[in-house]
N, C-alpha and C positions, 0 to 999 in steps of 0.2 A: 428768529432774528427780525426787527422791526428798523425802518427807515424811519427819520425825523427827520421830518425838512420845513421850512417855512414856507406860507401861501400867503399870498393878495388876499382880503375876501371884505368885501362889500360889506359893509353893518348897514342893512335899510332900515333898521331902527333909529341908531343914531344915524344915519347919512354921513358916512365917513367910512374912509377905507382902512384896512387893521393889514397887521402883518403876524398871521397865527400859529399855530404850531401844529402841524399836523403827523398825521403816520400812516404809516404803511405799510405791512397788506391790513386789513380789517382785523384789528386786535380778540385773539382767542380766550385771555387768559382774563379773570376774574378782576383781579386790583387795574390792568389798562380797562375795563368796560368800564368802572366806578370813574374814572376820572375822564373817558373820551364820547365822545358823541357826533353820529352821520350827519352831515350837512350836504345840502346841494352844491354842487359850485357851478354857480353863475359867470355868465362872459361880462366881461370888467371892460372889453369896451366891445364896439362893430367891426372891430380887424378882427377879434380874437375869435376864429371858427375852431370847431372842434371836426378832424378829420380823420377818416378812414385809415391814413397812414401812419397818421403818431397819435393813438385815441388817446383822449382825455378819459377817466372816471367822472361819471357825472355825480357819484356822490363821494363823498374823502368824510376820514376821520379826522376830527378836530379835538384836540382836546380841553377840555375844560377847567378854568377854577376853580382846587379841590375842594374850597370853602365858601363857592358860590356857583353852582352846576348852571347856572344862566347866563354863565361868563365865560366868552372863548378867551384860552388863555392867549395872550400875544409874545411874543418874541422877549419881549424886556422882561418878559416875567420866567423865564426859564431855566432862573435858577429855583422856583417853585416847582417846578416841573422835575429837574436835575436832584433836588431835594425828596418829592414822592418817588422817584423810581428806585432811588439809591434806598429809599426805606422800604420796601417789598422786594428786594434782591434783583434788581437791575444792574448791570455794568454799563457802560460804553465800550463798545469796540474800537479802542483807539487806531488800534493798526489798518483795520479795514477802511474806516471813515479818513484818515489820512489816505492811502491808496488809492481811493476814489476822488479825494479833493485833487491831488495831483494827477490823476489820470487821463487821457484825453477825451473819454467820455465821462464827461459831467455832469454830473446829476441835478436837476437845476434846484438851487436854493437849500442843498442838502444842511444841516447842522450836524448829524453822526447814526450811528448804529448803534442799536443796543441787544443786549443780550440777557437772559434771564440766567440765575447762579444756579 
């Protein structure tokens, strides 16, 4: 089972901040490695420490552009995303990802759960 959640992340190429789609744990299976890729994540400002008690990953999966691997995919584009998973035998786990958006530990920025058939 994988998390999809959205991140902040800095483009210091273009200088501009994106809102992207990432996952989680570190994808095992063959068709998520074609379309995901390890990025750094960078502190977005000087408040934002990373600490001992709620550690950050310093590196996260990002996923990718299926039709352009040099392009993180963003948020708006997730029905492209929603699109490749459902075509390699992905679900969403609707009951869990509900469960959690109402639950009182929140997952920050979560979009759903998915599962393989």
């Amino acid at each position: 089972m994988y998390q999809i959640s959205s991140e902040a992340y800095l483009d210091r190429f273009n200088e501009c901040y994106k809102n992207i789609v990432v996952i989680s744990p570190k994808p095992n299976d063959a068709s998520l490695n074609l379309i995901t890729m390890a990025i750094t994540r960078e502190k977005l400002s000087p408040f934002q420490e990373i600490s001992p008690c709620c550690p950050l990953d310093r590196c996260i999966y990002a996923f990718v552009h299926p039709n352009n691997k040099c392009e993180l995919l963003c948020v708006n584009d997730i029905a492209i995303l929603f699109g490749f998973l459902t075509t390699n035998g992905y679900t969403i786990n609707t009951k869990l990802t509900k469960v959690m958006q109402e639950s009182d530990v929140k997952l920050k920025n979560l979009i759903c759960f998915i599962n393989k058939n």
